[in-house]
C-alpha positions in Angstrom: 49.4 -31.9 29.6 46.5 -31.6 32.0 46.1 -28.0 33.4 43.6 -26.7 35.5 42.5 -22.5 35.6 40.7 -21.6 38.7 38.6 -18.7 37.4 36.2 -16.2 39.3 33.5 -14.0 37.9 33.0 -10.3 40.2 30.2 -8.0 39.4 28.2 -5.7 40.9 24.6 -5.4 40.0 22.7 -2.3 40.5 19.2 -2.7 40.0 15.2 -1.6 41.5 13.8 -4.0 43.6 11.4 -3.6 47.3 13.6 -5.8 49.0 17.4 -7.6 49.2 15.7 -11.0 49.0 13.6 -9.7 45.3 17.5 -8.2 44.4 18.6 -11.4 44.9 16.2 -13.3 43.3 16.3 -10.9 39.8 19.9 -11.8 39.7 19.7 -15.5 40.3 17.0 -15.9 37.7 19.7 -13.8 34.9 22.0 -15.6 36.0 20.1 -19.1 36.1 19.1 -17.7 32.3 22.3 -17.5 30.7 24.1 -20.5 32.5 21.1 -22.5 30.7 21.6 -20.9 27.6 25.4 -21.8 27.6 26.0 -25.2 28.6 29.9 -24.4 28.1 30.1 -22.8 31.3 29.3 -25.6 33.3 31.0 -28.3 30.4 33.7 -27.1 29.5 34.6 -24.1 32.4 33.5 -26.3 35.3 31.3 -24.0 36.9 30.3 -25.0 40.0 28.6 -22.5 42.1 27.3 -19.0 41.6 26.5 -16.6 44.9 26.0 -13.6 45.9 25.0 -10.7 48.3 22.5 -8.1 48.0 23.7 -5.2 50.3 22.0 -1.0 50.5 24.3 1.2 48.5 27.3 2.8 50.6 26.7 -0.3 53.5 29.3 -2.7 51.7 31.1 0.1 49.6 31.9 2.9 51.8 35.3 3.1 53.2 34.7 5.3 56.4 32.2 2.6 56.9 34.0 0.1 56.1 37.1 1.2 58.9 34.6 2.4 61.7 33.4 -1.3 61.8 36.8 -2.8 62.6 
């Protein structure tokens, strides 16, 4: 029987970097790392895309933030 699992990875990274964009790019290069290092994930797990967002501490997380925006 054919069956297909539409799975989603969610993490937050919290690391040093000058700028979003250098955030960004530390993570994509991990990332970029251990998907080459582990050719399952894209043979056998189908991954097709990985993204994300760099964002300041308490901008994205904040829930009085968060409901004064709305």
């Amino acid at each position: 029987m054919d069956v297909k699992v539409h799975w989603i990875i969610e993490g937050v990274a919290e690391l040093d970097a000058a700028t979003l964009e250098e955030a960004e790019q530390k993570v994509d290069a991990v990332l970029r790392d251990v998907i080459g290092n582990n050719p399952q994930l894209v043979e056998m797990l189908g991954a097709r895309a990985v993204q994300g967002k760099a964002y300041l501490p308490g901008s994205e997380e904040d829930p009085e933030n968060a409901t004064a925006n709305t």
